[in-house]
N, C-alpha and C positions, 0 to 999 in steps of 0.2 A: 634773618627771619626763618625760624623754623618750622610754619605753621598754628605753632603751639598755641596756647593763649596769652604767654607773658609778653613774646615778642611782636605778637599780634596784638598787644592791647599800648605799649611802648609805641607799636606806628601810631596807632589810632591818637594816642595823646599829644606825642609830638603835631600831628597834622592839625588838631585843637590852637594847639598855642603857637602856629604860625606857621612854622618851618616846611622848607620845601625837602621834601625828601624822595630817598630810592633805597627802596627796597633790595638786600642783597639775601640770596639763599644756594649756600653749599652743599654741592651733594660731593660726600666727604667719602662714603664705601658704594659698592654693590652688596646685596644680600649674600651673604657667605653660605647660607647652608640651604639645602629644602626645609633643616626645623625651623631656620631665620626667616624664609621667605613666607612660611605658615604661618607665624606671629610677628607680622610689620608692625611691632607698637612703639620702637626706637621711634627719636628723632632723625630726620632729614630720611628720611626712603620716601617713596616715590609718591603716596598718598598727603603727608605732606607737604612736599616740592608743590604741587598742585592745589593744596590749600593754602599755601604763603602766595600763589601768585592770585586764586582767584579772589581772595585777602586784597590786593593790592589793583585788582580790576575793577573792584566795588568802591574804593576808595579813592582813585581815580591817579595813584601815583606808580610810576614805574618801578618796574621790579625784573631784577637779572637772576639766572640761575646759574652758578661758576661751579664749574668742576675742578676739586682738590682731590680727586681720589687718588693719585699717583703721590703730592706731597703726604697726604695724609696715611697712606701706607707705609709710605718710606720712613716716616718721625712717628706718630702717634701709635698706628698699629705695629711697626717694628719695637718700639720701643716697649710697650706693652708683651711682647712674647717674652723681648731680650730678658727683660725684668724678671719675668716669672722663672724663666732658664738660669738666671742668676740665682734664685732661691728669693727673691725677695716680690712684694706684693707690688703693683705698680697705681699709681693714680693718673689715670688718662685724661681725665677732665680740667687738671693745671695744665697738662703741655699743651692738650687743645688750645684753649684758651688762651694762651700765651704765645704759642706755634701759625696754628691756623688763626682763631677768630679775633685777635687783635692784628697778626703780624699780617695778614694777608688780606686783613679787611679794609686795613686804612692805607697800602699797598692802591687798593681800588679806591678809596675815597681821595688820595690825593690826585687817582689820573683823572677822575670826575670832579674834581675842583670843588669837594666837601669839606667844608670845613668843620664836621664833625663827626662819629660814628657814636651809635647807640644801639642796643641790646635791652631787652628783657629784665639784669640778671636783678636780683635783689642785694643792692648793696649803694653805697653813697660815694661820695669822692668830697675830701675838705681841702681847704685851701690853708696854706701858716705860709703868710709873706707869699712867696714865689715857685715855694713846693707845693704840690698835688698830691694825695696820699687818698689812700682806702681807706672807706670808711665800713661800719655793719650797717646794714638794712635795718629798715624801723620795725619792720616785721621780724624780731630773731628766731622764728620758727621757721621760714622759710631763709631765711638769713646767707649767701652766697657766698661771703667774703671769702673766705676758706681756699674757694677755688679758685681765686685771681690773684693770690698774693704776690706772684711774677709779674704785674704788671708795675710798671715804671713810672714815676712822674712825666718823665716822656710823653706817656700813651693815654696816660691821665688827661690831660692838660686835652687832650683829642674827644675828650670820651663823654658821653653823657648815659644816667640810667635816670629813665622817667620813673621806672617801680620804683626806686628807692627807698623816697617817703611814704611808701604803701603799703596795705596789709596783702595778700593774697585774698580774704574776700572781697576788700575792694575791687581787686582787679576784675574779678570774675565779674562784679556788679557793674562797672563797665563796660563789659564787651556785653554784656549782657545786655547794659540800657542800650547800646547803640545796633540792636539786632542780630549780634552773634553771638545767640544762644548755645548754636550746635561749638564753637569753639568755648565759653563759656564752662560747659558742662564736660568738656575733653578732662580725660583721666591722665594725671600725672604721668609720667617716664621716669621710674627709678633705675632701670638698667644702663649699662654703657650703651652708648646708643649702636654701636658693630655689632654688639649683642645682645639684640631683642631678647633672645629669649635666654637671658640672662646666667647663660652654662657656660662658663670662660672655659673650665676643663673638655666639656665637646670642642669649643674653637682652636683651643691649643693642640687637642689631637688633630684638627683637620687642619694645621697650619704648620706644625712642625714634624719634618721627615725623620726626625733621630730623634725618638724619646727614649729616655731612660728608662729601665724596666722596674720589677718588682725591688723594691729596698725594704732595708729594714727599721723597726720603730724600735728607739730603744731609750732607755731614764737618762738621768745626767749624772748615772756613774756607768754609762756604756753599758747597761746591762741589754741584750736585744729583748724585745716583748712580741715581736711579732713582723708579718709584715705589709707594708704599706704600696700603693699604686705606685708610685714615681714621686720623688717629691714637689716637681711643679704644679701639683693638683691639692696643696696645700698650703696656710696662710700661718701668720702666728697669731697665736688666740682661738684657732677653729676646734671646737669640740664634735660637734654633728659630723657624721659622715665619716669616721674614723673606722668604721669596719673593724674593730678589738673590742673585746670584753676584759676588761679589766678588773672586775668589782668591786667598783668606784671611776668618777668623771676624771675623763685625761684630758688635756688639752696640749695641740703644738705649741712649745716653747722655744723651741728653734728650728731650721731647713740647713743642712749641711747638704750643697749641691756636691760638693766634691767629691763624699762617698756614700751620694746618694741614700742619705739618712734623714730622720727626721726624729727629732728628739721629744715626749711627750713628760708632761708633767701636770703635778694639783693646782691648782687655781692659785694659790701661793707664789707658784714659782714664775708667774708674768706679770708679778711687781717689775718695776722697769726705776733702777735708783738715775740712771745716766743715759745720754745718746748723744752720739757724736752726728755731724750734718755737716753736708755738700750743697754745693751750690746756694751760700748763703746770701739773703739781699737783704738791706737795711734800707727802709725807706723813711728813717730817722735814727739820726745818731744814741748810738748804744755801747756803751760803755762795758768791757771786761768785768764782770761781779756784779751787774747790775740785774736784779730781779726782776721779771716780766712775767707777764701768764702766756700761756702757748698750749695750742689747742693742737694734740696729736692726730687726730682723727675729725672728718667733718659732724657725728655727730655727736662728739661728747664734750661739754664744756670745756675752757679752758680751764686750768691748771698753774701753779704757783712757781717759776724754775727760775736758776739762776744762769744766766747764759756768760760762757767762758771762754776765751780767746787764746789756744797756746800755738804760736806764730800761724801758719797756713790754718790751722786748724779750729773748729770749732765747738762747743758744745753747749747738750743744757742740760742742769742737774737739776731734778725735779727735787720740789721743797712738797709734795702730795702725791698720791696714789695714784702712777701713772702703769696702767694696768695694759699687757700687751700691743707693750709700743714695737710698729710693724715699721723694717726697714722699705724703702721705698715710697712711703708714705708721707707729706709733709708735716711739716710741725713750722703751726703760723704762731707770729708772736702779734700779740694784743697790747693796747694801752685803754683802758675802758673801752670806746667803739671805733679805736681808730686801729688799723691795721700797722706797724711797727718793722716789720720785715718779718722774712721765714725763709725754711731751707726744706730738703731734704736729708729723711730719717736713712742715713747711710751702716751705722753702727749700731747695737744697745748692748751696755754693759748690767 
């Protein structure tokens, strides 16, 4: 429970149709900055923590607050700098997910003799035979799948999402009929939630002793153009914030941490024909040359690729316009609304 409204309306339904439950909410960081602690609009800080529980004082079911700020620096925010220091983008919200809010939540639902764990997010779970698989949220504008694609028939098989079959106005129209107006009318959280205020390059300066200095930008016949902060303050695909005049739009096309370079180019040149991927899961059999859609980014549709197996390795060669695919990033594979597997964007050719 993170206060919020989704998980906050998830207890309220479950407690509807029967079920005894307990309330659990992580406080995953401290406020990293005075600008962090000036704008508490993340999830889980302290404002929250105290509306998930007095959430659960009106509704009359227990409710714990577990401290993961030590795992959660150690995997989620380590892994988030490491990322960036590699030259690649990270997505914190898979490993969460995956790391802390499944792996450490049902951790405590089996010492509390649960036999199930639930969450907020917007997404379904199907059943074929004896497997458990992801599904998309009936709502695809709010639609979550994206971010769970780590999760296992294992965890499945544990798991329940009451939003599922929901739109998000519904939701709101819920907490709403049952007098929680003030969570009702709460404003979205699009930031990481360690960074409210939504400046990962302030965070990175205040978290890493050894940054890189000034480098250079240059084309992709090595010509220099100019030069750039550090490349860890950069993503592929970012135009805004390039600090060069060029006369005409440049866009990062690639991060070379090695010699602290960052390579710019025209909108052309973040066609993306191929990408190679780490850490793959198939949570249905997939066959070498088999065409699937896969969604590179959480908000741009899916897309048409062929996924290809040369031994350890993997890949997927896009059959459409797969426009600045960022290493670091996942690429889920779709079967119309069922989730299929996905990996991590490790390469782009």
């Amino acid at each position: 429970m993170s206060g919020g409204l989704d998980s906050s309306t998830a207890a309220i339904l479950l407690l509807e149709q029967g079920y005894q439950i307990t309330g659990i909410t992580f406080r995953p960081y401290d406020s990293i900055s005075k600008a962090c602690m000036e704008k508490e609009t993340g999830c889980c800080n302290a404002d929250t923590l105290f509306e998930a529980r007095r959430l659960a004082d009106t509704l009359g079911f227990e409710h714990r607050i577990i401290d993961v700020r030590q795992v959660f620096k150690d995997t989620i925010i380590r892994n988030f700098i490491d990322e960036y220091m590699s030259g690649r983008t990270p997505n914190p919200c898979v490993l969460c997910n995956n790391i802390i809010k499944w792996g450490i939540l049902l951790e405590e639902a089996m010492q509390a003799d649960c036999e199930y764990i639930a969450t907020g997010h917007y997404a379904r779970i199907g059943v074929d035979g004896k497997r458990h698989f992801l599904r998309r949220g009936v709502d695809l504008t709010k639609d979550q799948s994206y971010f769970l694609w780590m999760l296992t028939d294992e965890v499945l098989r544990k798991t329940m999402f009451p939003l599922g079959d929901l739109t998000k106005k519904a939701v709101r129209e819920i907490a709403r009929s049952h007098g929680f107006t003030h969570i009702a009318d709460k404003r979205e959280s699009q930031e990481v939630c360690f960074i409210p205020d939504n400046d990962y390059r302030r965070f990175i300066r205040e978290n890493v002793n050894q940054l890189p200095g000034a480098g250079n930008f240059i084309d992709s016949n090595g010509k220099i153009l100019g030069k750039h902060q550090g490349y860890p303050f950069y993503t592929i695909g970012q135009r805004k914030g390039l600090q060069i005049a060029l006369g005409e739009p440049a866009y990062v096309t690639a991060i070379i941490p090695e010699t602290n370079t960052v390579v710019l180019g025209k909108t052309e040149d973040l066609h993306c024909p191929k990408a190679q991927l780490n850490n793959v899961l198939l949570n249905k059999p997939v066959n070498s040359g088999d065409t699937i859609m896969v969604k590179i980014r959480y908000k741009t549709p899916a897309i048409p690729a062929v996924i290809l197996q040369h031994g350890d390795n993997w890949f997927v060669e896009f059959k459409a316009e797969a426009r600045a695919v960022t290493p670091g990033q996942s690429a889920v594979f779709y079967e119309n609304d069922d989730i299929i597997g996905g990996g991590v964007i490790s390469k782009i050719s």
